[in-house]
N, C-alpha and C positions, 0 to 999 in steps of 0.2 A: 635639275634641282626641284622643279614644281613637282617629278613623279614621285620624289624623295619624302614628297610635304603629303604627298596624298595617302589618306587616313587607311585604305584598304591596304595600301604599298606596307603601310608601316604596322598595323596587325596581321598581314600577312610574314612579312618578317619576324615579328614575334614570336608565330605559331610555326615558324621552321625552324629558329631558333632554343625554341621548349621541345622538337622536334629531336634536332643531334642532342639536346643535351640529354633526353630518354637515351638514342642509340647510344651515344657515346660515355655517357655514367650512368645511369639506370632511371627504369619507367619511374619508381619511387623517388626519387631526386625532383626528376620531372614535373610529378603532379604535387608533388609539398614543393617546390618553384609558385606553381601554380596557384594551390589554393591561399599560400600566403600571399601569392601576386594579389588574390582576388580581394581580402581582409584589405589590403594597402590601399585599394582600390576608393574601396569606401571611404574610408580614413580619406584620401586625397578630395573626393567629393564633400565631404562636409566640409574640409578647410575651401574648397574651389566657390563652395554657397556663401560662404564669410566673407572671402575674399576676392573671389570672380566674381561675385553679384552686387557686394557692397563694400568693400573693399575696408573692411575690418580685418587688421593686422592679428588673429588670435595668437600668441605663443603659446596657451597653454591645452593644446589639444593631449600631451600626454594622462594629464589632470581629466578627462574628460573617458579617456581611455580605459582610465583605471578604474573610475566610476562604473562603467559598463560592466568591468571584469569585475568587482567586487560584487554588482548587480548577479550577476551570473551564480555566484557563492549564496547570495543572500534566497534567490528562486530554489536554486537544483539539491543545494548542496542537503544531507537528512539532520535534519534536528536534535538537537541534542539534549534532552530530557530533562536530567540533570544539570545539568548549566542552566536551564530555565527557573527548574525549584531551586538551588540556590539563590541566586541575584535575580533574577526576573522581573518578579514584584517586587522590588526595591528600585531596579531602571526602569521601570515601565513608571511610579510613580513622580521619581524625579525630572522624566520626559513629559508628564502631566504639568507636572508643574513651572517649567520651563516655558512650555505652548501654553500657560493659564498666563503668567506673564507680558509673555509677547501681544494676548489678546488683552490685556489691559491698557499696556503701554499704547496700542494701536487707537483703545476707545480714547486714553486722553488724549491724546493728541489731536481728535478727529473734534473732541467737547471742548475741550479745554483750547479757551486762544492762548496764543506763544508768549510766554511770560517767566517770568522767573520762577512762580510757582509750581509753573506748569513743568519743569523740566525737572524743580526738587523732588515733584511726585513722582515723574518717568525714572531718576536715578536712583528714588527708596523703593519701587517695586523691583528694577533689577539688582538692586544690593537686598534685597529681604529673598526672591528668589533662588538667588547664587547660594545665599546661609541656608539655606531649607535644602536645596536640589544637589551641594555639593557635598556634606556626609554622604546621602543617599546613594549616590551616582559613584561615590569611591567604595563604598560601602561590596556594593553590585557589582563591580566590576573585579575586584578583589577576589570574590566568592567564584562568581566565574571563569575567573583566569585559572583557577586553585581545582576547578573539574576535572583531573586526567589530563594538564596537560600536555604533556608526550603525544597523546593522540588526538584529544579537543580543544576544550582551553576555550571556547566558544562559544555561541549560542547556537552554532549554528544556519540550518537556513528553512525554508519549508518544504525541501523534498518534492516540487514541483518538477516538471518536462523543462530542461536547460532549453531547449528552444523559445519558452516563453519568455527568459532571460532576457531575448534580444529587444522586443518590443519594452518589456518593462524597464530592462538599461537605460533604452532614449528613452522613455517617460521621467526618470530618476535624474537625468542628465541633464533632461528638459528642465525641469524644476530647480534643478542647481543652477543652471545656465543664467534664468530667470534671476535669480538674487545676485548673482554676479555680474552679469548686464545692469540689474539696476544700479549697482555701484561703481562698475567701469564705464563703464559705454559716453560717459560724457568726457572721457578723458581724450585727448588727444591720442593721434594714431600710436607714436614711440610710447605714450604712456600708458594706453593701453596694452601693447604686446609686455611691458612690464609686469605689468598689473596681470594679466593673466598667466605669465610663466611662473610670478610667484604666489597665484592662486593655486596649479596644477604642483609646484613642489610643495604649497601643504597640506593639501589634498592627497600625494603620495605619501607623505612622511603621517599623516593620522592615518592611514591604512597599515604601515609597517610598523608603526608604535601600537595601535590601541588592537591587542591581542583577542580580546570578549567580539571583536566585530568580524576581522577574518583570519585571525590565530597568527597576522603581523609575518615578521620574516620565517614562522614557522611552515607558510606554506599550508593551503588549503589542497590536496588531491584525492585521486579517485572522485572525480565529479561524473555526472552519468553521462552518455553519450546520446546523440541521435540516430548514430550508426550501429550497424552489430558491429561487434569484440571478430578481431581475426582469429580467436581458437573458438568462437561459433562457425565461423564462415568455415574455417576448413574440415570439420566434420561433414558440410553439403553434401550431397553426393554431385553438383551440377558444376560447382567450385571444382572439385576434383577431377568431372569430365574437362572443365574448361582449362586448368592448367594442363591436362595432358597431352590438350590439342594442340597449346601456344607452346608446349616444350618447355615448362616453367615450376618449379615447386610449388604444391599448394600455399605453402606460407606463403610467397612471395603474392603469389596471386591472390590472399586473402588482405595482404598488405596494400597491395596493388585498386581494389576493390573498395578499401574504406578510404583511401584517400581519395579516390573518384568519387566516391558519394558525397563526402564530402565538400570537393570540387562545385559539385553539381547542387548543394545547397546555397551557398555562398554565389552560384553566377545566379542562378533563382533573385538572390537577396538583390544582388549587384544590379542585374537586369530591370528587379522593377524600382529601384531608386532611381535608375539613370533614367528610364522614363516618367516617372512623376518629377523628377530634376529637368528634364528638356521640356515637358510641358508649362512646367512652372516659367523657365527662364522665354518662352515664347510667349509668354501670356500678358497682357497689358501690367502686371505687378513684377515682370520679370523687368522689360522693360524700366517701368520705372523706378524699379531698384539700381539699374546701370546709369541710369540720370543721374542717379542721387549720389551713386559713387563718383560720376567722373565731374559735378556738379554739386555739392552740397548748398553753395549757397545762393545759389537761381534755386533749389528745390524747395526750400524754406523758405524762400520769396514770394514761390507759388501756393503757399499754405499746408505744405506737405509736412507730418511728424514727424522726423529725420528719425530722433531719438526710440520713436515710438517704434518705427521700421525697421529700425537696425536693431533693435530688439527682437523683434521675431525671427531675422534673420540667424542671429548669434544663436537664439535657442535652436534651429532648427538644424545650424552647420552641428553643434555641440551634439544633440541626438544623436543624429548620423554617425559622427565620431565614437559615440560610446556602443552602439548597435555592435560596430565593428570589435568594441574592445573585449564586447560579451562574446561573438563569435572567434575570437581568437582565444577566450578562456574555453570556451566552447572544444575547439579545437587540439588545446592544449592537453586537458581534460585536468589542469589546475589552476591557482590563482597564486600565484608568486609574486608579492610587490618589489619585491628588491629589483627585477627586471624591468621595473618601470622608468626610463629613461629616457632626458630630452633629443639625446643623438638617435635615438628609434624613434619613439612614440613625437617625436614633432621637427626636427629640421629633419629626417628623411622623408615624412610626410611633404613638406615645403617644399622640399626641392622635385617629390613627383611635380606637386602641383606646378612649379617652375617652369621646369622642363617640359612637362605634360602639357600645357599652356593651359597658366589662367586665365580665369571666365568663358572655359568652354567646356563642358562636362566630359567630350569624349576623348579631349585632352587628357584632363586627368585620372582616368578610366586607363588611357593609354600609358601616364607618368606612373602611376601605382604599377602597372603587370612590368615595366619597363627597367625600374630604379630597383624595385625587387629581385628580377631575373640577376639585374647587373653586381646587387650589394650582395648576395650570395655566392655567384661564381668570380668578383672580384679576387677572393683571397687567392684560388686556383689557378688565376688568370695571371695577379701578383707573383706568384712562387714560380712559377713557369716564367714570366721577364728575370726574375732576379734571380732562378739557377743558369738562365741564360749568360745573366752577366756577367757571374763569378764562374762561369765554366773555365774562363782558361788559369783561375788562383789553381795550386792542386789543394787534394784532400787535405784534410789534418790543419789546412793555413788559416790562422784566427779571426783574420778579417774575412774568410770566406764563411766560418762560423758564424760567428757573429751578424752579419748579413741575412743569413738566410734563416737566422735564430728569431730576427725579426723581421721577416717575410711578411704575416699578419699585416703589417702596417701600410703594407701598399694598398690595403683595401680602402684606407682614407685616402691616401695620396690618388689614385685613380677616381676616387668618389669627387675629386677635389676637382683632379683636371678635366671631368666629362661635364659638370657642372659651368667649369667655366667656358669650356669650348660650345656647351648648351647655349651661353649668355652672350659669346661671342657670334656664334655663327647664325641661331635661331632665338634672340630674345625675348619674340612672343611665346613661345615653344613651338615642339613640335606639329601641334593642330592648336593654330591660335585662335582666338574669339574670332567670330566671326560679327563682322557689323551690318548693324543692322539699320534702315530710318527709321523717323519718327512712327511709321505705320506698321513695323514690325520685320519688312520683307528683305 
């Protein structure tokens, strides 16, 4: 059992496992296995920093995901000319005016003691506001929607390197995090995970409704890559020697070649998260962040900002999380909000972290490559038990129909039972935290 627990056993396992699944369905299956393993990866890191460090319940990492991906649109995506000389200068004013507000409201408050006056003035500068900034703002958006849209509909983005995307995603995500923290973070743990699940559904739902920002359920594609295009690769002449040598078509080998690049961008990313995350969690603020979690109120006894702490934390799981969501628009090479979903984008994150064990990073490093390989060849694995089952119905028989019509469904039923046998047999997970004493060792 302890060889079972041990972390080389169990990545070595995986890597035999991505192994048959190349020989046995193809190298391409394999490494999109793979690099989606590696996206989830992250994704499970930033909830592990919320919640292996300080034990902040977030639910709404999908909200955080989207952010990224929308980030990714707003950097790579080329600008749209027209959509800007239309409404432009009409959003661009009403967003002036908006932030001209907020920096009022911020001075009375800060002048002004709390008083009955004081609150009439804060509620006539945001009602004089809303009547100035709300023509404006429909005005603009109207104009913009009304650009082509069959093909734009939008503003756009700046035409920057999608690469940049990822760091500016967690910046963007950061800053959301930040105003969201100020307003949940005193809430209880169950009201918290509330609070945040219905942060991230309206965070998706203004992404698939407000069309001027990322053209909504019309779908953003053609975003530019980091990788070459496989009808560049297979013109190579070195492409062409190297498929001839593996006994392979060039397409596939050019197919074959951007998903490994890809691959190898995301373990890059992956790699040096996990170690600025192990350094972090080793380091006397690592430390006493696990105080604070298994402890909150010895930690405030001792003069510690709980509030204050678990604020940086939240922004920094949140980052993380959105980094991931720009590399999987990244990857996707579009921004689809309809696919934004708390069954993907947050309780299968949850349950790597679960499984993977939390408050230990290579846990859930492990629960991402792991829960990923599993939620993809479940359906396969599903349809294989249940034509086993109905093998002896014959053909043509309705209930053997029907059955195997919903096949599909074994992938939750199996998600269900690996989850709970997870909880039963390993409920720290499979590499659980590791503890540590007061001195660190």
């Amino acid at each position: 059992m302890k060889t079972l627990r041990n972390p080389f056993f169990l990545f070595g396992a995986y890597g035999v496992c991505l192994v048959l699944i190349a020989l046995l369905q193809s190298v391409q299956l394999a490494l999109g296995i793979l690099g989606l393993g590696l996206i989830s990866a992250i994704m499970a890191l930033g909830i592990n920093i919320q919640w292996g460090y300080a034990g902040l319940l977030n639910i709404g990492a999908m909200g955080f995901a989207a952010i990224g991906g929308a980030t990714a649109v707003w950097v790579a995506a080329d600008p749209v000319p027209a959509a800007w000389s239309a409404g432009g200068a009409d959003l661009l004013l009403a967003l002036f005016v908006v932030l001209g507000a907020v920096v009022i409201i911020l001075v009375l408050n800060r002048v002004m003691p709390s008083s009955a006056f004081q609150k009439i003035c804060t509620l006539a500068v945001g009602l004089l506001a809303f009547v100035i900034a709300r023509p404006l703002f429909g005005k603009a958006v109207e104009a913009i929607e009304a650009v082509d849209p069959a093909l734009s509909g939008y503003l756009g983005g700046l035409g920057a390197p999608i690469l940049l995307s990822w760091m500016i995603g967690a910046l963007v995500a950061a800053g959301a995090a930040w105003v969201i923290g100020k307003i949940a973070l005193g809430l209880r743990a169950d009201y918290l995970a509330i609070a945040t699940l219905g942060i991230a559904e309206i965070v998706v739902a203004i992404l698939k409704h407000e069309d001027w920002l990322t053209r909504g359920v019309k779908n953003v594609v053609g975003l530019p890559r980091p990788v070459p295009y496989e009808v560049d690769l297979v013109e190579m002449p070195w492409v062409l020697s190297l498929s001839n040598t593996l006994g392979t078509s060039a397409d596939d080998m050019a197919a074959i070649l951007v998903r490994l690049s890809y691959c190898v961008l995301f373990a890059v990313v992956l790699l040096a998260l996990l170690w600025l995350s192990e350094v972090a969690l080793r380091a006397p603020w690592g430390r006493m962040m696990r105080a604070i979690r298994d402890n909150e109120v010895a930690a405030r006894a001792m003069g510690k900002n709980v509030t204050k702490l678990h604020l940086r934390v939240f922004i920094l799981g949140s980052a993380v999380v959105a980094m991931a969501g720009a590399m999987l628009v990244t990857l996707d090479g579009q921004f689809t909000p309809g696919t934004y979903q708390p069954l993907r984008f947050t309780f299968l994150i949850w349950i790597m972290v679960i499984i993977g064990g939390s408050g230990n990073n290579w846990g859930a490093l492990l629960g991402g490559l792991v829960i990923w390989m599993f939620w993809v060849e479940a359906e396969p694995i599903g349809l294989a038990i249940v034509s086993l089952l109905v093998a002896v119905l014959p053909e043509g028989n309705e209930i053997r129909d029907h059955i195997l019509g919903n096949a599909a469904q074994m992938r939750l039923a199996l998600m269900g039972a690996l989850l709970l046998l997870a909880l039963r047999f390993t409920p720290r997970g499979l590499i659980p935290e590791r503890q540590v004493d007061t001195r660190g060792r």
